[in-house]
N, C-alpha and C positions, 0 to 999 in steps of 0.2 A: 504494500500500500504506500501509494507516494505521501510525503508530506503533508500538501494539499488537500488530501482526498479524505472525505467523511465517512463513507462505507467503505466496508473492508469488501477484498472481493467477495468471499463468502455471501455478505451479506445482500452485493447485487445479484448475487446466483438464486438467493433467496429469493427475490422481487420477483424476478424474471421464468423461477420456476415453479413456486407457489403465490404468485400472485400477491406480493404483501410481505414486506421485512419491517421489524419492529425494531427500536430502539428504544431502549428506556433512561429518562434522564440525557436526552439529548441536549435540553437547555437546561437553565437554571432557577430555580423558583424567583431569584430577584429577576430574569428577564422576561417571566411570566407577569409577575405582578402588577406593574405598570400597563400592562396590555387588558388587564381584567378591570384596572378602574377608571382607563377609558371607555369600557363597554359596558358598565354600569352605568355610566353617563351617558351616554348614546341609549342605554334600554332608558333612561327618566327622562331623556330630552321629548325634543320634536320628532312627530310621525311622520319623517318624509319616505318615499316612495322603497327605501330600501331596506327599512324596515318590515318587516313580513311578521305578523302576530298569529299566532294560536287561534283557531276556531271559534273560542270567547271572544276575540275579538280585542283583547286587551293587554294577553301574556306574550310578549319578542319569544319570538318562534328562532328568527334567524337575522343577521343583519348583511348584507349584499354588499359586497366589494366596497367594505367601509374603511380601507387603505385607502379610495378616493378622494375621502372627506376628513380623514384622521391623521395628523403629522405619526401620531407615534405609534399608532397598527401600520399604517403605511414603511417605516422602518422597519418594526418585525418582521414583516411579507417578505422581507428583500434580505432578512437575517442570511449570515452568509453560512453558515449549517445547512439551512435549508437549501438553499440557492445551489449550494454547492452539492448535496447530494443527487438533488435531481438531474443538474449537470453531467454527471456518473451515469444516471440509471438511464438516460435518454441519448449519452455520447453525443452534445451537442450543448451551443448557449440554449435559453429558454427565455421564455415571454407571459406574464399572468393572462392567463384565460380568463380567470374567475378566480375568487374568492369567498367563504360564506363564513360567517362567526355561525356553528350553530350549536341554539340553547337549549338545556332542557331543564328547567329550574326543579325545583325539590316539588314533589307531587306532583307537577304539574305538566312537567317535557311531557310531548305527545309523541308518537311513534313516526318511524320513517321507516316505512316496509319495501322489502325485498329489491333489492332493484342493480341492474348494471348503470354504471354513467356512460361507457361510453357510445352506447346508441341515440341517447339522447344530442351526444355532442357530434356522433357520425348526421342524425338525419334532422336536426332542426340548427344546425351551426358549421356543417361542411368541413367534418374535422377531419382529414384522408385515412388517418390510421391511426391505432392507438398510441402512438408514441409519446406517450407524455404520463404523467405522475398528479397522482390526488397523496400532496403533502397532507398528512390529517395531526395538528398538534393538540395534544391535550393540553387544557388550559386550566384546566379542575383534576383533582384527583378521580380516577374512572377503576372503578370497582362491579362487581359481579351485581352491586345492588340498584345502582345509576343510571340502568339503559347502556351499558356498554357496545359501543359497532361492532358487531360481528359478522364475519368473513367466510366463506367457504372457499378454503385453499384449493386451488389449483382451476377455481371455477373460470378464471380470466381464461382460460382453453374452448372455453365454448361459444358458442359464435353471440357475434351480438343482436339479440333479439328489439328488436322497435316493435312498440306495445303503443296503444290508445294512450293518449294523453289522461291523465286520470284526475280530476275537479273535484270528488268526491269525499275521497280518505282523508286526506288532508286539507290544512290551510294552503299547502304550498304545490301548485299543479306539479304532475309529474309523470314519467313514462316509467310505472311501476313493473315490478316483472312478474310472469305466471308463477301460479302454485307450483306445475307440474314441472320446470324448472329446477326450482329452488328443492321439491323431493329427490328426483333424479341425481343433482350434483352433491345435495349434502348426504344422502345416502352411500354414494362412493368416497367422500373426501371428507366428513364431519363439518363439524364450524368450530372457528377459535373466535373467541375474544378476547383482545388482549388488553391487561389493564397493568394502572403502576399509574404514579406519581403525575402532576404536572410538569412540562416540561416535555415530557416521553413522545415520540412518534414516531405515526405507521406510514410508510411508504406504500402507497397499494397502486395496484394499476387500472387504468380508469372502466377495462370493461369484469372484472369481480363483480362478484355477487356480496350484495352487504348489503345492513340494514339493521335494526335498533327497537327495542322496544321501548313502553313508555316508564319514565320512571315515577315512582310507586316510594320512592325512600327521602328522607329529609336533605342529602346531598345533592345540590347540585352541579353541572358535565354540562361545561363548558368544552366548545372543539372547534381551531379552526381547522377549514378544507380549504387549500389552496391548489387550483388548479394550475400544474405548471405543464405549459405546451412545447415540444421542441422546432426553435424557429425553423426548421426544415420540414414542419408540418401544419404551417400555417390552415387555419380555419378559413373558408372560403365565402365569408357572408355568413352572418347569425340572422334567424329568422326571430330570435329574440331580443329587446330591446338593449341597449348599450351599456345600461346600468346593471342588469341580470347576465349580460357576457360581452368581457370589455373587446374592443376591436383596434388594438394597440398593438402592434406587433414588435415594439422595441425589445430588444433583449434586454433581463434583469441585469443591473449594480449592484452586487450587493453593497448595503449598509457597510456601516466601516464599523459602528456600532450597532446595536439591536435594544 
């Protein structure tokens, strides 16, 4: 492993053959903490459009590429950890697709069922092929009780299904994936969920199978997802708005700090 380099090889063998490599304690809780009490502030601010609330109507479900509007998430996005691993896993610079803070507060997170991302980013944003990375950092400690993401290794094997757009389940639309799927692959391969500390995160590949239940316990799982795309894979026109999936193709700086 060169100097520079954040995963060990190992560990990208891991990405690339189970769909998903974990690190625990990648950052450190002081470069957590500042990032959760901007997002505190942003859940009691103003409801602008990026803001996305719970079915109530009143509990932040998720906050949408809030590095746009925030100095200091915008710095952590560009953390050079992050930055640089994905770097490795895609053998190329990168550019943010997306990014989502998303919340699930104590009793209250609602669920995010089954689903691949990256069909949604193959057929409604022209994304040519999977070559890119869903950074997912824990921002909160994520435990077996919190609604942990959970993953079905080696599911990124199977082809990517485009599913109805679905309005129903959720506050947040979405191209959820089938039952018979999700039986199929976790029956061969089980599901992990991995948990550990703030700080920690999962590198996973954008067409996995994953997905979350609702939490049910006084803790709560904070997570961001940053979608990083490799500029050799440029997205071809988003059929979704600019603010739900950016259309910036500059490669990331990383921070000098985070």
């Amino acid at each position: 492993m060169s100097p520079e380099a954040i995963l060990t090889e190992q560990q990208i063998r891991e990405h690339h053959t189970a769909g998903f490599t974990f690190v625990p304690t990648l950052l450190s809780a002081g470069e957590i903490a500042p990032v959760m009490e901007r997002i505190r502030r942003l859940c009691a601010g103003e409801r602008r459009r990026e803001v996305i609330l719970e079915k109530d109507g009143k509990t932040v479900r998720a906050l949408m590429n809030a590095h746009r509007f925030d100095d200091v998430i915008d710095r952590f996005v560009r953390h050079p950890k992050l930055i640089g691993a994905a770097r490795q896993i895609v053998a190329s610079e990168v550019y943010i697709f997306q990014s989502i803070i998303n919340l699930k507060w104590a009793f209250t997170g609602d669920v995010w069922p089954w689903h691949q991302d990256y069909p949604t980013y193959m057929e409604d944003d022209g994304v040519p092929t999977p070559r890119m990375v869903n950074v997912l950092v824990f921002l909160e400690e994520v435990s077996e009780f919190n609604g942990p993401l959970m993953f079905i290794p080696e599911s990124h094997q199977a082809a990517a299904r485009v599913t109805a757009l679905d309005t129903e389940k959720t506050s947040y639309p979405a191209r959820w994936t089938t039952s018979d799927l999700v039986d199929t692959q976790a029956r061969s391969h089980g599901i992990a969920a991995p948990k550990g500390p703030a700080g920690s995160v999962v590198f996973a590949h954008t067409n996995i199978l994953h997905g979350s239940g609702p939490n049910m316990s006084p803790w709560g799982r904070a997570m961001l997802s940053l979608t990083l795309n490799s500029v050799e894979n440029r997205h071809t026109g988003s059929r979704r708005p600019d603010w739900v999936v950016l259309n910036d193709f500059t490669p990331v700086v990383p921070a000098r700090s985070a």
